[in-house]
C-alpha atoms as an extended CHARMM CRD file, in Angstrom:
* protein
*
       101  EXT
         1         1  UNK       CA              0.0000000000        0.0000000000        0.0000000000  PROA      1               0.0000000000
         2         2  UNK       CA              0.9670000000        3.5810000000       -1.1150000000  PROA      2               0.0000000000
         3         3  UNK       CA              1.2210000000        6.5400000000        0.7110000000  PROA      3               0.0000000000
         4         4  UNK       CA              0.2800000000        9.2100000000       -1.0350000000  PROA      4               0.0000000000
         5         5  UNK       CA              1.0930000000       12.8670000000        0.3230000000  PROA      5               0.0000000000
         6         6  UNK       CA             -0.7770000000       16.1160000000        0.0860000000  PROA      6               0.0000000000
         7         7  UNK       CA              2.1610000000       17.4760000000       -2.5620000000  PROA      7               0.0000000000
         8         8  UNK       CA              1.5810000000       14.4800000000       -4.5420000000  PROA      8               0.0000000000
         9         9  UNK       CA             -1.8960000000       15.2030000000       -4.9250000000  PROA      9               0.0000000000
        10        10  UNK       CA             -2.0240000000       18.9460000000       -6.2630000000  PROA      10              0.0000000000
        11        11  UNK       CA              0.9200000000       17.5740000000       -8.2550000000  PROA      11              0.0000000000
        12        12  UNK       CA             -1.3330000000       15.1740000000      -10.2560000000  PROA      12              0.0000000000
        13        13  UNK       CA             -4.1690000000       18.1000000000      -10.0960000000  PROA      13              0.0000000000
        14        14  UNK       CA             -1.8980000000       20.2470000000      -11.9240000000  PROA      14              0.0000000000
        15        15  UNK       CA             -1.1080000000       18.0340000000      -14.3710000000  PROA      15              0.0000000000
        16        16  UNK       CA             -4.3050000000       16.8190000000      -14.7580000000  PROA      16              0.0000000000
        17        17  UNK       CA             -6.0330000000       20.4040000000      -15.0580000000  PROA      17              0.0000000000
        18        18  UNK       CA             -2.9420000000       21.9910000000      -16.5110000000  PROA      18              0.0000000000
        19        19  UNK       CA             -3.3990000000       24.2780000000      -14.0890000000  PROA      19              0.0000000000
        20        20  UNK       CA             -0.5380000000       26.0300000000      -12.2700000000  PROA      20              0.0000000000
        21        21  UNK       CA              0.3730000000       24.3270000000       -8.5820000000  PROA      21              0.0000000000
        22        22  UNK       CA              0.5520000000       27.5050000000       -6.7990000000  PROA      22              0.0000000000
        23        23  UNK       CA             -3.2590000000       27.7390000000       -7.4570000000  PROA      23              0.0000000000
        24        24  UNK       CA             -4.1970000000       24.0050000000       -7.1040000000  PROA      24              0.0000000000
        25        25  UNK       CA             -2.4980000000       23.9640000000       -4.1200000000  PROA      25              0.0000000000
        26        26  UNK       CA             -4.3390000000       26.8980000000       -2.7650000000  PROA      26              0.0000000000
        27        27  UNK       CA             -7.5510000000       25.5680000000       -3.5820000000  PROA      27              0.0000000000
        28        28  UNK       CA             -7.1510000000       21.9520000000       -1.9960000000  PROA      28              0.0000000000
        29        29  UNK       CA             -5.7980000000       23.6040000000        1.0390000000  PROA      29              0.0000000000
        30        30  UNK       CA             -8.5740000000       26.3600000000        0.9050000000  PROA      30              0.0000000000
        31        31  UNK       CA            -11.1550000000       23.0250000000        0.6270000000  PROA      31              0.0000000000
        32        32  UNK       CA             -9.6520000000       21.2790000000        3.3620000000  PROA      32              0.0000000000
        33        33  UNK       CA             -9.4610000000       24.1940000000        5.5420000000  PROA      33              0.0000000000
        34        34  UNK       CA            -13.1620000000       24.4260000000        5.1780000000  PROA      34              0.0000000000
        35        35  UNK       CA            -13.5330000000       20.6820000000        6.2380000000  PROA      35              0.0000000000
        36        36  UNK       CA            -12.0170000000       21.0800000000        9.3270000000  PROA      36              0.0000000000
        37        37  UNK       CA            -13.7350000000       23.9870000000       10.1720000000  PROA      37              0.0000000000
        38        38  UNK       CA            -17.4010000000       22.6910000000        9.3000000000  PROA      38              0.0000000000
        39        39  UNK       CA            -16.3230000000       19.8750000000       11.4590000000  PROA      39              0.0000000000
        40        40  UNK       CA            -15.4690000000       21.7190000000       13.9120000000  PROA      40              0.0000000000
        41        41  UNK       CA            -18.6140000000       23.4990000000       14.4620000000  PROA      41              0.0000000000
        42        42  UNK       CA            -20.5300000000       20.2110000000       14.5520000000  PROA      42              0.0000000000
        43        43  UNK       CA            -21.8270000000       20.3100000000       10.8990000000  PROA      43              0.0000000000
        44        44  UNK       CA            -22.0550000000       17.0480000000        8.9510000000  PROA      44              0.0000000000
        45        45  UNK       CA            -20.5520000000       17.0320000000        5.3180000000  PROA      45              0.0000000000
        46        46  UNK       CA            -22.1510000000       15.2250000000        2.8400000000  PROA      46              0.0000000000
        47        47  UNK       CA            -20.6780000000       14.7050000000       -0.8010000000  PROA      47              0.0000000000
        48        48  UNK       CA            -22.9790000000       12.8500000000       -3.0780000000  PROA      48              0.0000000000
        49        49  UNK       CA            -21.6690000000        9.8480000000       -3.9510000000  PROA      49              0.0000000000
        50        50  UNK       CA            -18.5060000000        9.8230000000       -2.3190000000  PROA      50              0.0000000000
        51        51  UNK       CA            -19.1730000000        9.9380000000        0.9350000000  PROA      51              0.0000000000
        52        52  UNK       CA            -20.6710000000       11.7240000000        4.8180000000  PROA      52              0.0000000000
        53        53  UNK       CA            -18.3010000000       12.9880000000        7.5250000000  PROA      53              0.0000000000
        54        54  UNK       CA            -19.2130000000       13.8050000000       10.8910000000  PROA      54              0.0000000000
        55        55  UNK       CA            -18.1460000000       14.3960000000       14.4370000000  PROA      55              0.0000000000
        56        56  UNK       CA            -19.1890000000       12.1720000000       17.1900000000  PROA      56              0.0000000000
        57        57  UNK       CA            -18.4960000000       12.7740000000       20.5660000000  PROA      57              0.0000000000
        58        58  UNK       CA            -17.2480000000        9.8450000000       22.4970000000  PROA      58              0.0000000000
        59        59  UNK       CA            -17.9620000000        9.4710000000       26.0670000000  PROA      59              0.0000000000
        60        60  UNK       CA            -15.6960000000        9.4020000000       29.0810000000  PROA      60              0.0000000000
        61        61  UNK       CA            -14.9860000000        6.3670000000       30.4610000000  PROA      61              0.0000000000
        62        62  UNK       CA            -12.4190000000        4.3990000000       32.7480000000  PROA      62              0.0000000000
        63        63  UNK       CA            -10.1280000000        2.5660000000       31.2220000000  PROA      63              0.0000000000
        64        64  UNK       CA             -6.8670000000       -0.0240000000       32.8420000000  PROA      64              0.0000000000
        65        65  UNK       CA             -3.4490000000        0.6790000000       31.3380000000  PROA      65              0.0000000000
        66        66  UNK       CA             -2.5630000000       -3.0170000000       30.1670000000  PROA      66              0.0000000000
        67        67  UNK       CA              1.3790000000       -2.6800000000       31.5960000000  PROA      67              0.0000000000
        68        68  UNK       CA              0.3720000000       -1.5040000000       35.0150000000  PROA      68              0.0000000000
        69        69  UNK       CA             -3.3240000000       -2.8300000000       35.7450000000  PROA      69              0.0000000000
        70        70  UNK       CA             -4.2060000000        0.9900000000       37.4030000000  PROA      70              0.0000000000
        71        71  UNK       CA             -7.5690000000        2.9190000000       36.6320000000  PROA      71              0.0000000000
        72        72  UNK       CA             -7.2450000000        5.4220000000       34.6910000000  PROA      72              0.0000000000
        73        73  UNK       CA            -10.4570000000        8.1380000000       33.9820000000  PROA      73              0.0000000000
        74        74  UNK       CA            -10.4190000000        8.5780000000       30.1730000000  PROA      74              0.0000000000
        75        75  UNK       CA            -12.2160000000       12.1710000000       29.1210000000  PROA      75              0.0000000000
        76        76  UNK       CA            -14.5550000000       12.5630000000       26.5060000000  PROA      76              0.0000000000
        77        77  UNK       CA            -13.0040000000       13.1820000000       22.9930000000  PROA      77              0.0000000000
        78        78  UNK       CA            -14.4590000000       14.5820000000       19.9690000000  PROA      78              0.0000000000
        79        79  UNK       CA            -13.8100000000       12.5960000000       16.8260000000  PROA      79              0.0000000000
        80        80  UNK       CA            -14.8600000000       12.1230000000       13.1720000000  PROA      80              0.0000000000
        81        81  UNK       CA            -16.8370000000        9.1880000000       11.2900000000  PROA      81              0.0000000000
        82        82  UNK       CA            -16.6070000000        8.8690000000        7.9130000000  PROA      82              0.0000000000
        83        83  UNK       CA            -19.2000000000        6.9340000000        5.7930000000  PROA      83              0.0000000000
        84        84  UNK       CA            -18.7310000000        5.8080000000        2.6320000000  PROA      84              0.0000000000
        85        85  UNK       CA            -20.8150000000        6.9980000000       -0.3780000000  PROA      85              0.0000000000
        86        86  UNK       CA            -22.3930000000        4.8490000000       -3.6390000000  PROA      86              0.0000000000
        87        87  UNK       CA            -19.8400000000        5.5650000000       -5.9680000000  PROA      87              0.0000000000
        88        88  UNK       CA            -16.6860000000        5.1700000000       -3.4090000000  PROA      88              0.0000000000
        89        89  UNK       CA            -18.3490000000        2.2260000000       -2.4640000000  PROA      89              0.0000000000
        90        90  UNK       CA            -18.5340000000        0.5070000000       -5.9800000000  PROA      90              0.0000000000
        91        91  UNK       CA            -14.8820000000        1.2410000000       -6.2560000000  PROA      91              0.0000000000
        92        92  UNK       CA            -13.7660000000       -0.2650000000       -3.4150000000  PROA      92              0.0000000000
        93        93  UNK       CA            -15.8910000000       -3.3990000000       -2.5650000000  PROA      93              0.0000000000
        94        94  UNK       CA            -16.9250000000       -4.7260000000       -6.3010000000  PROA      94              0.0000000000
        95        95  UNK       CA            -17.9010000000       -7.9550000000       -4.8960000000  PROA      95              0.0000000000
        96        96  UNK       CA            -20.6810000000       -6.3960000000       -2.5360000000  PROA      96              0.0000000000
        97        97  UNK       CA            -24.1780000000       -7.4250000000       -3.1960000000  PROA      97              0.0000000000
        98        98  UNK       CA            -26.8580000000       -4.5390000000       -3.9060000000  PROA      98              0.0000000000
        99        99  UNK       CA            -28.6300000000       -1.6920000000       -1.9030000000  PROA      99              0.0000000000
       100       100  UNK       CA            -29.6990000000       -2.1690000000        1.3090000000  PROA      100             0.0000000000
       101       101  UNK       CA            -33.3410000000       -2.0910000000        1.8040000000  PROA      101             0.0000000000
């Protein structure tokens, strides 16, 4: 498995779009920017197709730390879910049977 990094990216944009990188990368930073901060204020993003992120907020809890066997008080955390969309889907699990119903 690949890693593919952000430069990588608005390089194949670029090339792609002929556009120039300076302004690709502007644009996916400008779009990821706005990710975070829709995120952050609780708002779900959905993109047809490819897919639904949202935050969910996990509860605290107490946990043991496996080395030591002590308690610890874990505190609730923010995080963010990402569901796949149709198209996304199709791509990566061909075999999968139809809709659900």
């Amino acid at each position: 498995m690949a890693t593919i990094t952000k430069k990588e990216l608005i390089d194949r944009i670029a090339e792609v779009t002929q556009a120039k990188r300076v302004l690709v990368k502007r644009v996916v930073q400008s779009f990821l920017d706005e990710i975070v901060g829709e995120l952050s204020r609780d708002n779900r993003l959905e993109f047809r197709d490819f897919g639904i992120f949202e935050t969910r907020t996990r509860s605290s809890r107490i946990a043991q730390n496996p080395k030591t066997l002590e308690r610890v008080q874990v505190p609730s955390k923010r995080s963010v879910k990402f569901k796949m969309g149709r198209l996304m889907k199709a791509r990566l699990c061909p075999n999968a049977s139809g809709t659900a119903r």
